[in-house]
C-alpha positions as a LaTeX table, in Angstrom:
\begin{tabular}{lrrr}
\hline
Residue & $x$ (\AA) & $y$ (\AA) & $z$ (\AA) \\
\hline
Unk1 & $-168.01$ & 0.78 & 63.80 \\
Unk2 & $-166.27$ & 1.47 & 67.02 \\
Unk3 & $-162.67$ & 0.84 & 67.29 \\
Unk4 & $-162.91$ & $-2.64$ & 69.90 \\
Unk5 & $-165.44$ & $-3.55$ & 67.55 \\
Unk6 & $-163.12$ & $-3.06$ & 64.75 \\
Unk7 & $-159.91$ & $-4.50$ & 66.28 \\
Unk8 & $-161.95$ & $-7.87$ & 67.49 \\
Unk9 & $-163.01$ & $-8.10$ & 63.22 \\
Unk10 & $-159.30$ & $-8.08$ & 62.48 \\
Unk11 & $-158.74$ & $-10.78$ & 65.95 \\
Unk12 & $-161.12$ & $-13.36$ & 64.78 \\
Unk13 & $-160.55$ & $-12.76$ & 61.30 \\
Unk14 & $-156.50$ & $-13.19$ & 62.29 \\
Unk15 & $-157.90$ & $-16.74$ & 63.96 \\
Unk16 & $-159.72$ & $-18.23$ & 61.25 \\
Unk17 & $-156.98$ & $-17.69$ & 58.93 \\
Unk18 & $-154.55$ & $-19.32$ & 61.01 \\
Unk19 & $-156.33$ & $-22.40$ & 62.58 \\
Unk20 & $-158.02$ & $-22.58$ & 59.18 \\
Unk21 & $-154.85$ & $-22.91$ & 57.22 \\
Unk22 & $-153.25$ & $-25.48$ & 59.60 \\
Unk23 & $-156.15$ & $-27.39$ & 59.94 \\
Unk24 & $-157.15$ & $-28.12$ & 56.14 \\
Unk25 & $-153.14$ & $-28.00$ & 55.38 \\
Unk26 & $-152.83$ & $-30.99$ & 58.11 \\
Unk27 & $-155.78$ & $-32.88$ & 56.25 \\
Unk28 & $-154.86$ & $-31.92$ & 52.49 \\
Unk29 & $-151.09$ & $-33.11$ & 53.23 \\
Unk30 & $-152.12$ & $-36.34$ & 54.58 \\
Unk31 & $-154.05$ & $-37.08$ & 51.63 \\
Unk32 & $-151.87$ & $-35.93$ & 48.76 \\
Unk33 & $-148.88$ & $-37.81$ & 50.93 \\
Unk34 & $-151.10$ & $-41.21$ & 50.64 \\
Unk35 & $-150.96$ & $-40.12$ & 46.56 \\
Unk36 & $-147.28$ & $-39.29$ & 46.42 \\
Unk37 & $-146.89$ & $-41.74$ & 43.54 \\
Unk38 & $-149.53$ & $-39.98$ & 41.33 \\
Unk39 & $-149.04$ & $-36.49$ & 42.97 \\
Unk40 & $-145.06$ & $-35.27$ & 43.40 \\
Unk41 & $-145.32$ & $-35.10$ & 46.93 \\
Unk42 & $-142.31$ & $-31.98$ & 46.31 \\
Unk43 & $-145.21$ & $-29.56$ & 44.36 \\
Unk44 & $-147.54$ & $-30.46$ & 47.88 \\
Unk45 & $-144.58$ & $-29.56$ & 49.90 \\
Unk46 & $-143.72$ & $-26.22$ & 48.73 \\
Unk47 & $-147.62$ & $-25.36$ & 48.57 \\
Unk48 & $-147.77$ & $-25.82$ & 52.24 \\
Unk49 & $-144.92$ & $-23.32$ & 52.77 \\
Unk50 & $-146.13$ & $-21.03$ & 50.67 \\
Unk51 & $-149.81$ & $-21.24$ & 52.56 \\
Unk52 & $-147.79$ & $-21.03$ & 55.75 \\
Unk53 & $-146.17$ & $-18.11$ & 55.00 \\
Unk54 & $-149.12$ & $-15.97$ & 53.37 \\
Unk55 & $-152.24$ & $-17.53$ & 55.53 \\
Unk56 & $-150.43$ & $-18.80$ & 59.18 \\
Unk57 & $-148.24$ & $-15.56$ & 59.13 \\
Unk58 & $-150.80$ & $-13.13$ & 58.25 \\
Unk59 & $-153.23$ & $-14.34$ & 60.51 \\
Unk60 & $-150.74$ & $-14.78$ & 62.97 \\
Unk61 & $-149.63$ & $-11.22$ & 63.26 \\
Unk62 & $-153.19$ & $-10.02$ & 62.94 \\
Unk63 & $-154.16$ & $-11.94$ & 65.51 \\
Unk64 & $-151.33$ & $-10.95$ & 68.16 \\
Unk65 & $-151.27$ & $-7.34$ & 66.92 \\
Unk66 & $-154.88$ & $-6.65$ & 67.30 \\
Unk67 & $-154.89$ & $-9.13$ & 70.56 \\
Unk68 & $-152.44$ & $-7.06$ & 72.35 \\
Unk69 & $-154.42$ & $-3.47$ & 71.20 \\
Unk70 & $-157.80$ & $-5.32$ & 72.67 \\
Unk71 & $-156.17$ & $-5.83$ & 75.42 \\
Unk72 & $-155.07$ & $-2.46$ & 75.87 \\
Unk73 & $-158.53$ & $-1.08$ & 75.34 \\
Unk74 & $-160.31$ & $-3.12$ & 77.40 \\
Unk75 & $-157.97$ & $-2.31$ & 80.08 \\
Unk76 & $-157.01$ & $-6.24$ & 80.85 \\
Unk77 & $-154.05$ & $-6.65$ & 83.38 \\
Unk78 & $-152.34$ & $-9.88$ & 81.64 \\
Unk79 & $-151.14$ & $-11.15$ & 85.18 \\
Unk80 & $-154.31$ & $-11.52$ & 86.93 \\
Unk81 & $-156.28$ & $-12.57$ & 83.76 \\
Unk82 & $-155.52$ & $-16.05$ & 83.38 \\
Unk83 & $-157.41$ & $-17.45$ & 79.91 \\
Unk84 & $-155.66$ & $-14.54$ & 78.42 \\
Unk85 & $-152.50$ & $-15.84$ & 79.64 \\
Unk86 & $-153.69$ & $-19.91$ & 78.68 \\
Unk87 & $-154.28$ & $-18.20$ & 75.05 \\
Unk88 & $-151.17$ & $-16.61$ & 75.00 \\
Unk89 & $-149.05$ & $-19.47$ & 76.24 \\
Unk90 & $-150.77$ & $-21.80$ & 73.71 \\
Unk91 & $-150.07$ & $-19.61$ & 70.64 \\
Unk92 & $-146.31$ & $-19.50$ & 71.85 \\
Unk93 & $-145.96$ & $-23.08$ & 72.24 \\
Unk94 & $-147.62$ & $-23.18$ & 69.23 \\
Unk95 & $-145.69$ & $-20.90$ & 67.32 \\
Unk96 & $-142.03$ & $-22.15$ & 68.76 \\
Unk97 & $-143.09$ & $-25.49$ & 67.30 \\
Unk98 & $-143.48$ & $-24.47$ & 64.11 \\
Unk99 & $-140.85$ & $-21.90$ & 63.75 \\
Unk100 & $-138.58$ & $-25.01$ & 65.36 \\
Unk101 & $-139.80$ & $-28.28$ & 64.27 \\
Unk102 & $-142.67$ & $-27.71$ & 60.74 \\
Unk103 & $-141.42$ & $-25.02$ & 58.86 \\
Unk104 & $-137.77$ & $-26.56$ & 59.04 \\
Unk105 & $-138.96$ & $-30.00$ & 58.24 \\
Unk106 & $-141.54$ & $-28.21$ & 55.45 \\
Unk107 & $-138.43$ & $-27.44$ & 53.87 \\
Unk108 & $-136.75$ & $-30.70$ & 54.03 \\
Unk109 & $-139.76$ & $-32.24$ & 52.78 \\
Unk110 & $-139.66$ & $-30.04$ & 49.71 \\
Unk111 & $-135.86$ & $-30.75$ & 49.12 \\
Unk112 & $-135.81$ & $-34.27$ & 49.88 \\
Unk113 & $-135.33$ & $-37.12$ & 47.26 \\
Unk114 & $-139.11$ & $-37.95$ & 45.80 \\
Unk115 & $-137.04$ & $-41.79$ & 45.43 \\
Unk116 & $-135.83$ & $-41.53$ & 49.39 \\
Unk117 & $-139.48$ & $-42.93$ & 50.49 \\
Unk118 & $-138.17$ & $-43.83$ & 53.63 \\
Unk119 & $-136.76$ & $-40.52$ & 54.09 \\
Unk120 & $-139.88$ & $-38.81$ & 53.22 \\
Unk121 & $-141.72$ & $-41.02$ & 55.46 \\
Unk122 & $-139.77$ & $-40.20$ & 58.37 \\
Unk123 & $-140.13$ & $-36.74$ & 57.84 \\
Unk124 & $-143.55$ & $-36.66$ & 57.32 \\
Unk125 & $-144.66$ & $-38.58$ & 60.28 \\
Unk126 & $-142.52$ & $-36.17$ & 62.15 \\
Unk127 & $-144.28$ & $-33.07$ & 60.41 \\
Unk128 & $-148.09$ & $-34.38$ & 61.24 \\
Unk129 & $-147.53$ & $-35.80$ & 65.19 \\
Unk130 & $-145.49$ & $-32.27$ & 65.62 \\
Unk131 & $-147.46$ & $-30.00$ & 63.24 \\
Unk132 & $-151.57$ & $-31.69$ & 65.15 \\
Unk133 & $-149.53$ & $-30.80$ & 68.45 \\
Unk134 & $-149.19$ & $-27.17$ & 67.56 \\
Unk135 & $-152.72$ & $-27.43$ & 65.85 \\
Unk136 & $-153.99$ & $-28.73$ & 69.29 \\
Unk137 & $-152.28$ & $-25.83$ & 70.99 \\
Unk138 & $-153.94$ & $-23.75$ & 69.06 \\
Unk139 & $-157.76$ & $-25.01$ & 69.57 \\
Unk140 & $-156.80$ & $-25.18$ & 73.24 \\
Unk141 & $-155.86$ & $-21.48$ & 72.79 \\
Unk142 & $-158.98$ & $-20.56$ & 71.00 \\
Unk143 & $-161.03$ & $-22.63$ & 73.47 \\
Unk144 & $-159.22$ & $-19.88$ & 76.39 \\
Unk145 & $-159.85$ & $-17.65$ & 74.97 \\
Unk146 & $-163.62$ & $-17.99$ & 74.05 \\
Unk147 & $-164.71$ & $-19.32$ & 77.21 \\
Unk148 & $-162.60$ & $-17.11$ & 79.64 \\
Unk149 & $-162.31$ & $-20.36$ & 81.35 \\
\hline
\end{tabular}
């Protein structure tokens, strides 16, 4: 295997593990949320950090590591190459929401009162609109990054 082959493994690899884990986490939350009564909605809470950390970070840094040694290799000039900078802008709008906005709020949600519904509720709705925006970054990223458009 030849080493672009090997470093765009590792980039699309990097992808699926991030948009995979926000995606099903967005879905899974908003289900187990609707069950908060049978399911402690704290247990779901610190699940999703801990499959933030492991999946969204890995696949985070493999994807920008092996993104900016593609880049490298394939001799792309970032400021005349403009899906790679749509890509890159999305995954940093992306990422500044989540470092900002979820994975503050993920750990609110894990600390907060299971009796404080309204609290939790608030929260919540906060971590879903905020958390499908960065999700939606993130397709729009992929989508710049597949079509070169």
């Amino acid at each position: 295997m030849d080493e672009i082959a090997l470093f765009r493994v590792v980039h699309v690899a990097g992808a699926v593990l991030l948009l995979g884990n926000v995606t099903i986490t967005g879905f899974w939350a908003a289900f187990l949320y609707r069950a908060r009564r049978v399911v402690p909605f704290r247990l779901v809470a610190r699940a999703i950090l801990w499959t933030d950390l492991v999946f969204t970070v890995v696949g985070g840094i493999m994807l920008v590591i092996s993104g900016i040694v593609l880049m490298r290799l394939r001799g792309y000039v970032l400021a005349s190459t403009p899906w790679l900078q749509q890509g890159i802008v999305s995954l940093t709008l992306s990422a500044a929401l989540w470092l900002g906005v979820l994975l503050p709020d993920q750990w609110r949600l894990e600390r907060t009162d299971p009796g404080d519904d309204a609290a939790l509720r608030t929260l919540f709705l906060r971590w879903s609109v905020v958390g499908w925006t960065a999700t939606a970054f993130l397709f729009y990223g992929l989508w710049a990054m597949v079509s070169k458009a």
